[in-house]
N, C-alpha and C positions, 0 to 999 in steps of 0.2 A: 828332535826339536821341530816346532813347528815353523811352516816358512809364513812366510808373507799371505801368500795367496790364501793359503789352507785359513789362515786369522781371519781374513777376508770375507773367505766362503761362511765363516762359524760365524762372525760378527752378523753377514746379511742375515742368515737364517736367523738365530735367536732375534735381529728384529723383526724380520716378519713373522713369527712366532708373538711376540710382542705386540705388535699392532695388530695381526689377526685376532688375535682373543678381546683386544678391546674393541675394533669393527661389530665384531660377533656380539658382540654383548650390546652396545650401542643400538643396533641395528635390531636385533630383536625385543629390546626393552623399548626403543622408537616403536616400532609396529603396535607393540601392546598399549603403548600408552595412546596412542593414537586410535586404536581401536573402542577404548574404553573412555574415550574423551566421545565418537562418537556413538558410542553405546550400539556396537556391532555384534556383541555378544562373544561367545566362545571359535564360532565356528572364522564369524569375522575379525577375530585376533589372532587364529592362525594363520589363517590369508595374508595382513598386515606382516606379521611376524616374519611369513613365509619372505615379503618381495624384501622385508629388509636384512634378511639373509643373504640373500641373490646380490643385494645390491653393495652389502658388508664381503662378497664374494669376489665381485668386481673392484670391489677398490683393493682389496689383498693382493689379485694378482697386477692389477696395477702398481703398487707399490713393491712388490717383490720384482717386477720386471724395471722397474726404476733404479733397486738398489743393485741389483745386479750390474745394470749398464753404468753405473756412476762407479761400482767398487771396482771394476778393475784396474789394475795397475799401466798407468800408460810411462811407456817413454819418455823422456824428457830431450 
């Protein structure tokens, strides 16, 4: 049977699995469309593409070090 913590640990992970793929996806359909708003061409939507990867990268582990520090089980 599973404990507490172990639910814990599964619950964090599937949601940063969760919000990592919507960061991901955001953030490089951001870059593109912003590329192609300024008519940057191919080379200049992967560059876009690239920093909203980076920055879909950082908010991930931001939010994965968030749910961690909030899931665990405190004392009462």
């Amino acid at each position: 049977m599973a404990t507490s913590t172990s639910r814990n640990q599964i619950t964090v992970i599937s949601a940063t699995v969760l919000v990592a793929v919507e960061l991901l996806v955001a953030g490089v359909a951001a870059g593109w469309a912003l590329a192609g708003m300024l008519g940057l061409g191919e080379v200049g939507a992967w560059i876009f593409e690239g920093i909203g990867a980076l920055i879909a990268l950082y908010l991930i582990v931001m939010f994965h070090r968030t749910a961690v520090r909030n899931s665990t089980p405190r004392a009462r």
